[in-house]
N, C-alpha and C positions, 0 to 999 in steps of 0.2 A: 206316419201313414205309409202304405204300400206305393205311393206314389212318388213320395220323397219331400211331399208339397208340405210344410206348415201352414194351415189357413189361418193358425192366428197369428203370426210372424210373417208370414210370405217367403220365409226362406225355403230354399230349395236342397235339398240333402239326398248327392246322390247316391242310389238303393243299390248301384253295381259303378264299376271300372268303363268308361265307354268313349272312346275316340269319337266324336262328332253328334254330340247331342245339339240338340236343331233351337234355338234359342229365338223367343217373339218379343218384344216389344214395343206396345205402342200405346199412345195417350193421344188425347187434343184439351185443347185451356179452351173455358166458357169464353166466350165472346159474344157482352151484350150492348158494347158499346160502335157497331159497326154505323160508317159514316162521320168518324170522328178520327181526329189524329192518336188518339189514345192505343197504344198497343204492349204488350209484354209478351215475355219469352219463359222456358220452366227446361231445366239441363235435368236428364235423367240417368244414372252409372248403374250398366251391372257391373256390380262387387261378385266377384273370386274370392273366396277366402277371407271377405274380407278387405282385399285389395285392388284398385284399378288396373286390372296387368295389359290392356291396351287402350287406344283412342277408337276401335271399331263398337269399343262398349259403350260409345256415348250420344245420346240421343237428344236432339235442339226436339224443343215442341216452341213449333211457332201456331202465333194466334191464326185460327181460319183455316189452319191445314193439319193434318193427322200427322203425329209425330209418327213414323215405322222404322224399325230396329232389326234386322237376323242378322244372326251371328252361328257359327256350330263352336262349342266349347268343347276340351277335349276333360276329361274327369276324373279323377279316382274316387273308389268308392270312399264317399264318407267328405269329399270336397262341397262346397255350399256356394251357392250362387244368391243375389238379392238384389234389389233395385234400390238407388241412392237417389233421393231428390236432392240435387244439389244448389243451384239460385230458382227462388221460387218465389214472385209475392202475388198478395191477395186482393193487394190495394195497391191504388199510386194517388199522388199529391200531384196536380199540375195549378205552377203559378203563374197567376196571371201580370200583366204589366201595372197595372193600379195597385198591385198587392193584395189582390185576389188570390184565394185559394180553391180548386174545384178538387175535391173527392171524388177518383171513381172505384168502383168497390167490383169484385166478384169476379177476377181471371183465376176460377180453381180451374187446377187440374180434374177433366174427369175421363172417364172408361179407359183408364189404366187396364193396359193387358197384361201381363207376363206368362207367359206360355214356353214349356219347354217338355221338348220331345225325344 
C-alpha cells in the first residue's frame, strides 16, 4: 500500500528514507475481575528489522491503566517495523489453601494501536 501499512500483517514498510518517523503505541488488558487480587501484565516490542534494537521500544500494559509508547525511528527505505507480543496470558490458575483451584479467564489484550507517522 501507499502507506507502507500491511493490514493483514501489521507490518510496517517504509515507502521512503526518513530520519524521525513518529512511532504510537498503545493497548489496555480487559479487566473483569476488578475488586479482587487477581491481576496480569501483557510486554509489547516494536521489532526493527525484525530485531529489538533498543529498551525505549518496549511497552509494560498494566491492568486498569493504558499501556502508551512514542518513539521517533529513524529508516531506510524498505526497513520494517512490527509489534511483538511477548509474555502475554489469557487465563490464570489461583490455588487455594484446601487445594482449591479458582479459574479466572479473559485479561485479552484489547485496542491495540500502532500508528506511525
Amino acid at each position: 500500500s501507499s502507506t507502507g501499512l500491511n493490514l493483514q500483517t501489521g507490518i510496517f514498510t517504509a515507502p521512503i528514507k526518513k530520519n524521525g518517523y513518529l512511532v504510537t503505541l498503545t493497548a489496555q488488558l480487559a479487566n473483569s475481575y476488578t475488586g479482587t487480587k487477581v491481576f496480569s501484565y501483557a510486554q509489547l516490542f516494536i521489532l526493527k528489522n525484525g530485531n529489538l534494537e533498543s529498551l525505549q521500544n518496549y511497552l509494560l500494559v498494566e491492568m486498569g491503566k493504558v499501556g502508551d509508547l512514542r518513539v521517533e525511528v529513524n529508516m531506510d527505505k524498505g526497513d520494517t517495523l512490527q509489534v511483538f507480543v511477548g509474555h502475554h496470558v489469557e487465563s490464570k490458575n489461583i490455588y487455594g489453601g484446601s487445594g482449591t483451584i479458582q479459574r479466572y479467564d479473559g485479561f485479552n489484550l484489547e485496542s491495540v494501536r500502532f500508528c506511525i507517522f
